[in-house]
N, C-alpha and C positions, 0 to 999 in steps of 0.2 A: 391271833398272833400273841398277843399278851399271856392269854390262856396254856398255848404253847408253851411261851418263856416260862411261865410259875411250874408247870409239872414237867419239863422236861430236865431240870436242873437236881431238882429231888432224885426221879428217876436213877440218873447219872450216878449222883454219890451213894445209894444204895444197890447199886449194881457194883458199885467199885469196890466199898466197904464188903458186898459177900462175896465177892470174886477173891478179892486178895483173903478172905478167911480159907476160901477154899483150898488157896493156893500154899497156903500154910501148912498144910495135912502133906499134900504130894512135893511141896517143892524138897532142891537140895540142890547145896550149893557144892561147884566145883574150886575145891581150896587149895588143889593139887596142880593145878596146868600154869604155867605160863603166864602174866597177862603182863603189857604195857599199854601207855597211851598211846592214840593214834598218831603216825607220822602223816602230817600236813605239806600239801604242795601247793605252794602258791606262784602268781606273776607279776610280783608287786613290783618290780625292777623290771619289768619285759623279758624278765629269763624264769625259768622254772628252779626252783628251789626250796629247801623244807622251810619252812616259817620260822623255827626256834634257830635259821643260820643266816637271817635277815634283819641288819640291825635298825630296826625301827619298832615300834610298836603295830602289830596286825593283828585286827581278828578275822576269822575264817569262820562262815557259816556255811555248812555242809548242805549239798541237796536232799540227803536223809534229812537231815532236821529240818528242815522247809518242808518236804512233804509228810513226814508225821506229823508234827504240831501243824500239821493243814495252814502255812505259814503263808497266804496271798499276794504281798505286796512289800517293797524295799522299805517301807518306812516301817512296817511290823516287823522286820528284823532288824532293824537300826532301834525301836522302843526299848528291845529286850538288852541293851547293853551299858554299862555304866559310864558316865562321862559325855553319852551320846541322846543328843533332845531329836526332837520333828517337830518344827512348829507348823500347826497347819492354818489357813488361809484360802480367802476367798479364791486364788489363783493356784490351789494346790499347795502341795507342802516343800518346806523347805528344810535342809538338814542342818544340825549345828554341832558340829565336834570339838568338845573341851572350851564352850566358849563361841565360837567362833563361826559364823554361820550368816543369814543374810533373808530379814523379814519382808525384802524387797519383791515388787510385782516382774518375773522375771522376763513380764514382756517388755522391760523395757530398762531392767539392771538385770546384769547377772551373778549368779549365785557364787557363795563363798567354798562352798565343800562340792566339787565335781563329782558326778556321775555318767560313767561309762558301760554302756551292756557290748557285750563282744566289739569291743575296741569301739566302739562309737559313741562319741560327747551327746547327752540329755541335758541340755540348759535350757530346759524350760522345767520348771517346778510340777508340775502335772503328772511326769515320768516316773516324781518319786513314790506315785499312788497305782505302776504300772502292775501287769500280771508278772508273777515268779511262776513258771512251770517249767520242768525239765529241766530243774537247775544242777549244775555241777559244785558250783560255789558262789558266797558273797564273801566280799574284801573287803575290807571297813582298813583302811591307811590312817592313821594318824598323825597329825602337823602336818605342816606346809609340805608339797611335791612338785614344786614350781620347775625343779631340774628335767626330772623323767615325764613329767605332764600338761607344767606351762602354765598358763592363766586361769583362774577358778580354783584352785585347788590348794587355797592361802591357810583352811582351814583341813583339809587333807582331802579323799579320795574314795570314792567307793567307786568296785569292779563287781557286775554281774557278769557269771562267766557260765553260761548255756554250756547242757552237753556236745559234745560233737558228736559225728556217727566214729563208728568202729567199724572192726574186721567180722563183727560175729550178728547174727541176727538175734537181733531182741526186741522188747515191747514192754510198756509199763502201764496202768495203770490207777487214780485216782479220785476216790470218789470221797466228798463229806457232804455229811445232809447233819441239819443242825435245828435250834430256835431260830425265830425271824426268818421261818421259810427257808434255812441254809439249805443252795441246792447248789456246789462246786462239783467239777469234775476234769479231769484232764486226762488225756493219754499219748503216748507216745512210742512211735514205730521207728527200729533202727533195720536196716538191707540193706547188705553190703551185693552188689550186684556181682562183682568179680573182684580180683584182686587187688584192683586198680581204683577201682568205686564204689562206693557207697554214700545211703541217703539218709537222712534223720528228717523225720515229719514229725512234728507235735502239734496239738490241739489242749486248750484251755478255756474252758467255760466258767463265769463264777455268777451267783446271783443271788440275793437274798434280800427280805423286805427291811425296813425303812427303823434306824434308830431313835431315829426323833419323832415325836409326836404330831410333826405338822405333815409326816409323809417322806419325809428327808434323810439322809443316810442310808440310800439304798446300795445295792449293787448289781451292776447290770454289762456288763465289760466277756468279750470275746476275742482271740486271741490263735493266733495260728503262725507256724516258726517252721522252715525248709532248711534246712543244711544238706549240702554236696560236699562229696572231698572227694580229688583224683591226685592218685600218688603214684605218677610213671614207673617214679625210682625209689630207691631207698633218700635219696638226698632230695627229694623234690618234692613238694605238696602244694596242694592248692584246696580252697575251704571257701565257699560259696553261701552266704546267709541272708535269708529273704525273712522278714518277720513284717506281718500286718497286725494292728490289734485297732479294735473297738470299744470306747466306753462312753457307754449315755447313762451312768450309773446318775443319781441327783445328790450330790454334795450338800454332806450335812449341814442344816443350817444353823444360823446364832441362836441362844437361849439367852434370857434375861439375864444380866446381873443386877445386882444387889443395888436398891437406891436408888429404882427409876422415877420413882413416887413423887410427885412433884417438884422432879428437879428437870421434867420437858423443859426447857428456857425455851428451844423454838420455835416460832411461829408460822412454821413453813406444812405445818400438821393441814390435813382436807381430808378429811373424816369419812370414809367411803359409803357408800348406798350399800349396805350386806343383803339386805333382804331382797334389792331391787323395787322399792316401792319409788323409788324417786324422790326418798327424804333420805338426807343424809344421818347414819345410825353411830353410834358406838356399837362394841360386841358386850357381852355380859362381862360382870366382873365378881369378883370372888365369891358375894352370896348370889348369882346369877339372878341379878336385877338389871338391867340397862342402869346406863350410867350418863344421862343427856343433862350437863348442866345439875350437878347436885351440887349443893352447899355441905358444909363440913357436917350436918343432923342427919344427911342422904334425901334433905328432901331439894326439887329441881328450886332454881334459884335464879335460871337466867344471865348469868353473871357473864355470860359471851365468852368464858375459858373452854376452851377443848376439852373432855375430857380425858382424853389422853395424857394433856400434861400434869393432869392432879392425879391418875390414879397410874401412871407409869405402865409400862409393859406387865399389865394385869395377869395373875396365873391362879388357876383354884388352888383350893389351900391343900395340903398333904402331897402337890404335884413334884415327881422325881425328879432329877437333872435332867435328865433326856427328855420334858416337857418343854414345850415353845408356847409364845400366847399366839391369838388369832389373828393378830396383827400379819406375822409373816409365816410366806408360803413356799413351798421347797421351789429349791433351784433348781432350773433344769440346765445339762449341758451336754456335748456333744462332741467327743474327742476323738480325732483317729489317727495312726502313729503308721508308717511304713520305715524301717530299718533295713536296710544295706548296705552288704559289704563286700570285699572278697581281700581274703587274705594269701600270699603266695611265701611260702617258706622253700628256701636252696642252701640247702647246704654245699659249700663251696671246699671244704678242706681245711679252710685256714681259717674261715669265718660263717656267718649267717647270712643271710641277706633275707629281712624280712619286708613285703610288702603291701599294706592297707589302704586301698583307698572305698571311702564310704559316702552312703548317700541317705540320710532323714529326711524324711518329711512330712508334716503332719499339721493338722487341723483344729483349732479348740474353740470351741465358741461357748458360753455361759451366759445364761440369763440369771439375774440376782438383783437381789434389794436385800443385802446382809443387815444393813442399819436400819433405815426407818421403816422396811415392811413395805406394807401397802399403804400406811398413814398419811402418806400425802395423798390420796383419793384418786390413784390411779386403780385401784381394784383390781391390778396384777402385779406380775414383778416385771424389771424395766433392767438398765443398765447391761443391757446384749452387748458383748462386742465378741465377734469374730478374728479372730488372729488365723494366718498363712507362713508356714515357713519350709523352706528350703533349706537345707545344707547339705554343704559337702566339705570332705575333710580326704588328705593324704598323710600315709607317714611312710617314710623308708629307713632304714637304720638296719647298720653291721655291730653284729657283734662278736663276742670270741664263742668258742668252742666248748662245750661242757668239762673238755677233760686241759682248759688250757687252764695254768697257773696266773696268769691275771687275766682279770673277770674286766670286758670293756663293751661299752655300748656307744654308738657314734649311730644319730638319726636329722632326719630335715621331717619337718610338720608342715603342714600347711591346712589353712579350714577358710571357708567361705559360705556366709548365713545372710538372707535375704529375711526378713522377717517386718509381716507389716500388715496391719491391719484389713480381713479380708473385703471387707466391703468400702473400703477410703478409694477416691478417686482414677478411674482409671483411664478417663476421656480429659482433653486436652484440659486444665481447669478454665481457660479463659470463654471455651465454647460452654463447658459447664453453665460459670457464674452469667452470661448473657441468658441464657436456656433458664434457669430457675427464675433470674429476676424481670423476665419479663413475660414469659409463661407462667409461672406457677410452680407448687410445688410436686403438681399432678400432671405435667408434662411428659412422665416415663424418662428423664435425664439420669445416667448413673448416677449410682450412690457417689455423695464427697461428701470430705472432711473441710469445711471454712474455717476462718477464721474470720470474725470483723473486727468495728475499733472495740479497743479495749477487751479484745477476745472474748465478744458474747454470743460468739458461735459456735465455742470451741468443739471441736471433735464431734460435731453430730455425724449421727448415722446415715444420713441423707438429708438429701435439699430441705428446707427450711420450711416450714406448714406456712409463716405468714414473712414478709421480709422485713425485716429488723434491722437493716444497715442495706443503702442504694447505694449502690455503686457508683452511680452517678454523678449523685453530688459529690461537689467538688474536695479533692486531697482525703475521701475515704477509702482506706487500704484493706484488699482480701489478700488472706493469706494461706497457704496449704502444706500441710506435711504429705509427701508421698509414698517413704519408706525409708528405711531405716536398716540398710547393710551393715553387715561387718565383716574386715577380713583381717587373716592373721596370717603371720606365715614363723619359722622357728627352727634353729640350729640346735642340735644339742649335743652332749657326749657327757660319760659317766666312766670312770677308770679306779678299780680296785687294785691296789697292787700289795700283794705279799713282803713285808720286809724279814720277817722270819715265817718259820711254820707257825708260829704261834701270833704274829701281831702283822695285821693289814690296814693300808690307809687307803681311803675313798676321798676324792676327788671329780666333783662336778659341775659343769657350767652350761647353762643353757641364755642363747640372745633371741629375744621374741619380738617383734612389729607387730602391733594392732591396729585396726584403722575402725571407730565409730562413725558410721557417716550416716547424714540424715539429707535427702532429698525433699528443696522444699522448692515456691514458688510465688512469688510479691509482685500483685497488678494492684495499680492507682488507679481507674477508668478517666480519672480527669483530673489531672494538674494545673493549676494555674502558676502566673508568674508572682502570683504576692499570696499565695497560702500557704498551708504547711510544709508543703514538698518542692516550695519554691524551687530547690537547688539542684532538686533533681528533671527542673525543666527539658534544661538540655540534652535529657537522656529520650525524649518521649518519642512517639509516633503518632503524628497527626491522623485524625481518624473524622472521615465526614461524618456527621450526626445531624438531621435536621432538628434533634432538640434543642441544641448545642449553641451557647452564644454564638454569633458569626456562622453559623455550620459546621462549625470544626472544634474539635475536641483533644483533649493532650495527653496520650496514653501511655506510663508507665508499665512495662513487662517487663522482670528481670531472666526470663526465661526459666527452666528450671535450673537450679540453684546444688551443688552438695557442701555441704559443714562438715569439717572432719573435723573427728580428734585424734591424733596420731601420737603414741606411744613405744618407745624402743628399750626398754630395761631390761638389765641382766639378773638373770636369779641363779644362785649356786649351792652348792652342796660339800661340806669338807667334813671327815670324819675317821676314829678309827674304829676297828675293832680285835679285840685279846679275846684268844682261848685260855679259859680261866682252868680247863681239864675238857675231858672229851664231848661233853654234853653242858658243857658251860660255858658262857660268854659277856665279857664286858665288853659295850660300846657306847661311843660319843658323839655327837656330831653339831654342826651349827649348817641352818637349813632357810634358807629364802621363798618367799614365797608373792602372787599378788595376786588377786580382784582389778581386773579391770574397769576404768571409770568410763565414764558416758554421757550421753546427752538429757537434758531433760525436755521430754515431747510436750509437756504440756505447758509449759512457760513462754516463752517468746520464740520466732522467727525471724530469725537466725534464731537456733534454741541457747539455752547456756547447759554449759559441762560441766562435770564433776568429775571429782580426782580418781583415781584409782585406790584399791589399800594396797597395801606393802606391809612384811611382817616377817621378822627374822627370829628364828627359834633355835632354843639351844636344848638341848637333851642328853642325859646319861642315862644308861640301861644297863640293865644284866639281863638273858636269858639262862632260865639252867634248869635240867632233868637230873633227879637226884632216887634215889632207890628204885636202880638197875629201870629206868626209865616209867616208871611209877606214879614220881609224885615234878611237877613242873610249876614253876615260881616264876614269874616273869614281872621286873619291874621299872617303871621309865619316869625319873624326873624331868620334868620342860619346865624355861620362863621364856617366854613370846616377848617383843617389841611389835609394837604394831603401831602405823600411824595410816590415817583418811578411812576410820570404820565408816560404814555408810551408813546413812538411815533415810527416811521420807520423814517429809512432816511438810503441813500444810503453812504456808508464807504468803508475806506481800512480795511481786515481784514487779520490776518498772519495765514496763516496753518500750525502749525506745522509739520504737518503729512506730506505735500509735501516740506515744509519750502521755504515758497514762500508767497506774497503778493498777494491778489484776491479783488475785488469789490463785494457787495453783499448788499442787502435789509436788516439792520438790526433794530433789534426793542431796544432801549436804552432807560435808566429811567432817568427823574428829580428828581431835589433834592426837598427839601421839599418846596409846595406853600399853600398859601391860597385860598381861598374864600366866600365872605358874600355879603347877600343881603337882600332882604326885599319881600313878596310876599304878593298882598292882590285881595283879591276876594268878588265879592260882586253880590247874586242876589233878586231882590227887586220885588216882584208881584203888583205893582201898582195900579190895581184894580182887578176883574174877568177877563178882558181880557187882559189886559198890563201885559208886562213880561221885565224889563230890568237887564241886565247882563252886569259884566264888570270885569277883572283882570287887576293888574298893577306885574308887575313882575322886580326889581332894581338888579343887580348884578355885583360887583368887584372881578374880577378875576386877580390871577398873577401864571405866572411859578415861579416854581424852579428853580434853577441853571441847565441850559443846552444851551450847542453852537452844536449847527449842524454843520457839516463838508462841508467842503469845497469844488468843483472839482465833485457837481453830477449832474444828468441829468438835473438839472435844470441850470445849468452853476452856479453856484454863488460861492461867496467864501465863508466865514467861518459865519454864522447869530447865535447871541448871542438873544437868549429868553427868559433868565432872567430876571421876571419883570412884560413880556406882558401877553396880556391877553388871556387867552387859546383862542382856536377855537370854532365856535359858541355860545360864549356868550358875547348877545348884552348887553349893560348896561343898556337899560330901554327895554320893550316891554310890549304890552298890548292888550287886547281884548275888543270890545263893543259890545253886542249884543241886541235888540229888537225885540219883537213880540206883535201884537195885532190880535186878534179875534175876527170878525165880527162875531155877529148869525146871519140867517137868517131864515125870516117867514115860511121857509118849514121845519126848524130844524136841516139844515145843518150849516156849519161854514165856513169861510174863513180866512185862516190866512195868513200876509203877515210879513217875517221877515226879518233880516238885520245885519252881521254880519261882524267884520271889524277887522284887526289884524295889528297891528302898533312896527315894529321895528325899534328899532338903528343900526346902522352901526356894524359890527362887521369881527372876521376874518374866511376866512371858512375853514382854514389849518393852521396845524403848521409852512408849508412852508411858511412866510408870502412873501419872496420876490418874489415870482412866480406870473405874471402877471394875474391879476382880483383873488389876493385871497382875495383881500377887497370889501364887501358884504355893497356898503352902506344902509341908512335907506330908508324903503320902508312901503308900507301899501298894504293889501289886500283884497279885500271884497267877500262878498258871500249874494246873495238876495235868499230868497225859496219865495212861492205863494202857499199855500198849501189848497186846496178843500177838506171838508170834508162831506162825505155824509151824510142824515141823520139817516140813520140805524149806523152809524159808524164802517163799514163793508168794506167801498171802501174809498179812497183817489188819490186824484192825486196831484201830487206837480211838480211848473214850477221853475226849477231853475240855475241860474248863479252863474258860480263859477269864483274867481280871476278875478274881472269884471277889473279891473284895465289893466290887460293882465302884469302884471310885471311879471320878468323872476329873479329868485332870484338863487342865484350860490349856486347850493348844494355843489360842490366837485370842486376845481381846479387840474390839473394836469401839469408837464412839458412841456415843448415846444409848451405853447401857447394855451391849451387845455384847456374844462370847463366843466362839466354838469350844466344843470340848469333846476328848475322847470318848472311844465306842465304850457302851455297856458290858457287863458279863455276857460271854456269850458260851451257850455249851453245844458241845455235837460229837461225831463221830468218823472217824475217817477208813475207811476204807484201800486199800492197799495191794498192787496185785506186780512182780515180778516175773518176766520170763525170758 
């Protein structure tokens, strides 16, 4: 593989460098014809309309450009844009536009920037690493869309928008084979059967070996997508989408940061048997001597210190970013996603009537040890959990007519997600907890999640190996989470109206009801009248028991139990927009948006809740095309009010219910911060064959009032973040991009392009004091070579990606850990139209 990677990147640029010599002799450029830039249709509003007559900030990424740049996955077209992070994470990645985004485990918060593929919500982080094939378009929405989209979407919106079938028979398509074994391919069949029907089938494969050294950063993901469309009439459609996809790809693992060298502090290290001789070993360490107990000379010493925590997450010397120690072993996981939908369009005369209702559901299970490896002397990786969910979602909404002089949308939403841990309890828990504690843990009793006193049983994966808390004795409390629903439901309308030809005001208001609800369940097995649950005597059920003073026993059940959190807030939208001339546009607008809050599962039962964010944004923009549609300028001031950012961080929390102090992952809000910046974009057609492109993206960010606590796994004491600037937002970043096209005398074309993305330093975590969570300023490029034949039916494209080979820290973690982005990688793509 390695071997691979060294010659095939040489290769590459010496095939580029004589191809374009060659192309130099035959090419000739057309200086005479016509050229503009291309006219974009977007659905960012739920209507069709051109991008530069939409006033918001959008970018549009083309299905051509996803499959030439062999573009895989929503977060690698969200990389390539300015203003726009992915931070990734043990549970997937999660997106963060101008700021604003959400480093939370999304099984159990949800994200700040929504993601929708044919009209269907992905709130689960995992999505955002899903297959692009047979794409039509990406939408990247900027600021709050709380009006047109509702909850999640505080920090704006992305739409992946799959082809549909057509009228005409067609077929595409794609192959890249690359280093690290790249072996992608997709293709895809359009049949229109009759007049009335037609079908779109796609298929997508991708695969390739492993970025990281311990085996890790593979890809291994399969993918397959049906569309139907029956169209009676001209006024009627119906659109039918079935997508399954699979991925057991193994998620890149952590690499060292900097500093691990004898700053282990815990003691919680068990040194695994590597060899299997039944002595417990270290692995080698940089001059590849074992390391058992050496003194500062290297000679053994005795001194009963681990070596782990004197010589840190050990790496040989000259080892690349992409190098891990031997400590930890790739992840494995196991994800499967089914999306559907059916959409029904009627044209009425006077209006639209569009209707969605959809159905997700999907699978994720991950075994990991991101932090300590295997150094606690389990000699695998641990920390499995399985997640299950369900959802369903409707939307109806009228709107006006394409050719009506004011533009209106009037809809009702509704969504409903079941989402809960696959393996947590699903037999009565009261039969459970008797079944474990007096069997065993090898009794074949379903898998449950306990709790005991002081939550020292939290959230196992099953019955208990020895029993740690009897139920028995007297006034000790089991407790269980079941799952953890949500439903929403939501009014909305949106109204454009014309006050001259030249100047239109928008006006929108959307009312949302959310419900977080957690199903849980509290047995006492025995109560007495003078213990701790005296008070709840009265509540019990006698229960004979010959163990039992007197025979009889006093049994607390609260039966099953739901805690809700229920939230009703309005978000709106007011705005104008001026025709500055025909292809020019001044707009303004002030726009609402919010993050729904939630419960925290691992703290107490009853759990405790946390707020929602909320975030009011104000923005001025121009769009404008200027030399006969040539050269296009788009630029958009915002400043955010934002209050209750959310974050995790590990605390003391009191349970009342055991009344006792516990540690636990909780999620806490800031007080109110800002944010403002500046965004301009610019692409300029130069001639018929030049194409230059460029974004500058400025942004000031600060928290709220918030101090992280003191005494957690990251050792530190009490960090005050009032002020700083949230997580991944650089204060400048920028893109450049060029192309030219060579014609050539047989009527094919060559193009050779060149794209480059320039950030400032910024933070990649709320943690800021955790080592390597400052991400300094880097750049990255990307070269294509793209052959086109001349039927324009075939294309082949050479290309490098992250030629720079920078390793950029998506995620940090505790005790020394990092993810970070993929390597240079180079390949070739292949390309087939018909």
């Amino acid at each position: 593989m390695k071997k691979l990677r060294k010659t095939f990147f040489p290769l590459l640029t010496g095939a580029a460098l004589s191809l374009t010599g060659v192309l130099s002799v035959h090419a000739q450029e057309s200086l005479t014809e016509e050229f503009t830039l291309e006219e974009i249709t977007v659905t960012a509003e739920k209507r069709e309309v051109n991008v530069q007559k939409t006033a918001m900030e959008i970018t549009a990424v083309s299905g051509a450009d996803i499959d030439n740049k062999s573009i895989t996955d929503v977060a690698k077209v969200l990389d390539g844009l300015a203003g726009v992070k992915v931070m990734g994470g043990a549970q997937g990645s999660k997106i963060f536009i101008r700021g604003i985004g959400s480093s939370l485990d999304t099984n159990s918060a949800s994200p700040s920037v929504a993601l929708q593929k044919d009209n269907v919500y992905l709130g689960q982080s995992e999505a955002v690493a899903s297959t692009l094939y047979d794409i039509d378009r990406v939408e990247v929405l900027y600021g709050p869309q709380g009006t047109m989209y509702g909850k999640n979407a505080a920090g704006g919106q992305v739409n992946v928008i799959t082809k549909n079938p057509t009228d005409r028979f067609e077929s595409s398509a794609n192959l890249s084979i690359g280093d690290y074994n790249l072996a992608n391919w997709n293709a895809a069949l359009n049949v229109p059967f009759s007049s009335k029907w037609a079908a779109r089938v796609a298929v997508d494969r991708q695969k390739h070996d492993a970025y990281v050294s311990d085996g890790s950063g593979t890809a291994n993901k399969l993918a397959t997508r049906v569309k139907v469309s029956y169209k009676p009439t001209d006024r009627l459609s119906v659109l039918l989408t079935s997508e399954f996809s699979w991925d057991k790809s193994w998620a890149m693992s952590t690499v060292p940061a900097p500093g691990s060298a004898g700053n282990m502090s815990t003691d919680n290290f068990v040194v695994p048997d590597v060899n299997g001789d039944g002595v417990a070993d270290d692995f080698l360490d940089a001059d590849l001597n074992t390391t058992d107990d050496l003194d500062e000379d290297g000679y053994p010493d005795g001194d009963g210190i681990k070596d782990i925590q004197q010589t840190g997450w050990v790496l040989a010397y000259g080892a690349d970013a992409w190098t891990t120690d031997e400590w930890h072993v790739p992840s494995k996981s196991d994800y499967r996603y089914q999306i559907h939908s059916l959409q029904i369009d009627w044209d009425m005369g006077w209006s639209k009537l569009t209707l969605i209702p959809t159905l997700n559901k999907n699978y994720r299970e991950m075994y990991s040890n991101f932090i300590t490896g295997i150094a606690e002397g389990t000699g695998n990786i641990s920390n499995a959990a399985a997640w299950r969910e369900t959802q369903w979602s409707g939307e109806a909404r009228l709107s006006s007519t394409a050719d009506s002089p004011v533009i209106w949308t009037l809809g009702a939403f509704w969504y409903k997600s079941n989402n809960k841990e696959a393996n947590q309890i699903y037999t009565d828990l009261m039969d459970s907890a008797l079944d474990t504690w007096e069997n065993g843990s090898g009794s074949g009793v379903a898998a449950a999640a306990f709790r005991g006193v002081g939550g020292s049983l939290s959230a196992l994966q099953g019955p208990p190996p020895t029993a740690s808390v009897d139920p028995y004795a007297s006034d000790n409390a089991l407790t269980a989470n079941y799952r953890t629903p949500q439903d929403s439901m939501a009014a909305f309308g949106q109204l454009t109206y014309p006050v001259t030809d030249r100047f239109r005001l928008t006006g929108g208001l959307r009312w949302n009801n959310d419900n977080n609800n957690m199903k849980y369940r509290i047995i006492i097995m025995d109560v007495t009248t003078t213990g701790k649950y005296s008070e709840l005597y009265d509540k019990t059920t006698a229960v004979e028991d010959a163990n039992a003073t007197g025979g009889v026993r006093h049994t607390y059940d609260t039966g099953i139990k739901t805690y809700t959190v229920d939230a009703s807030p309005l978000t709106y939208t007011g705005g104008f927009e001026f025709d500055l001339g025909q292809d020019k546009m001044l707009y303004g607008s002030v726009k609402t948006g919010y993050k729904n809050g939630g419960l925290n599962l691992q703290s107490t039962v009853p759990p405790l809740p946390y707020d929602p964010e909320e975030l009011i944004a104000y923005s001025l923009g121009s769009k404008n095309r200027f030399m006969n549609n040539q050269l296009q300028v788009n630029i958009e001031a915002y400043y955010y009010d934002y209050k209750g950012y959310q974050v995790q961080v590990m605390t003391e929390v009191w349970d009342p219910l055991t009344e006792s102090m516990g540690r636990a992952n909780m999620v806490v809000n800031a007080d109110k911060g800002t944010n403002s910046g500046l965004d301009i974009n610019a692409d300029w057609m130069i001639t018929f064959n030049d194409k230059l492109s460029a974004s500058l993206a400025y942004m000031k960010t600060e928290f709220g009032e918030l101090i992280l606590p003191g005494g957690n796994i990251g050792g530190s004491s009490e960090y005050d973040l009032t002020g700083t600037d949230l997580p991944k937002a650089p204060h400048w970043s920028g893109t450049l991009g060029y192309e030219h096209t060579f014609m050539l005398n047989n009527g094919g074309s060559v193009t050779p392009s060149l794209q480059t993305k320039i950030s400032s330093g910024y933070w990649s975590t709320h943690e800021k004091y955790l080592a390597g969570a400052w991400q300094g300023h880097y750049r990255t490029s990307d070269f294509y070579l793209t052959y086109m034949f001349p039927n324009g039916n075939y294309s082949a494209t050479i290309w490098g990606k992250n030629l720079e080979n920078t390793a950029v820290t998506d995620y940090v973690f505790p005790m020394y850990r990092m993810q970070i982005s993929e390597p240079r990688t180079t390949g070739i793509t292949f390309s087939a139209r018909f």
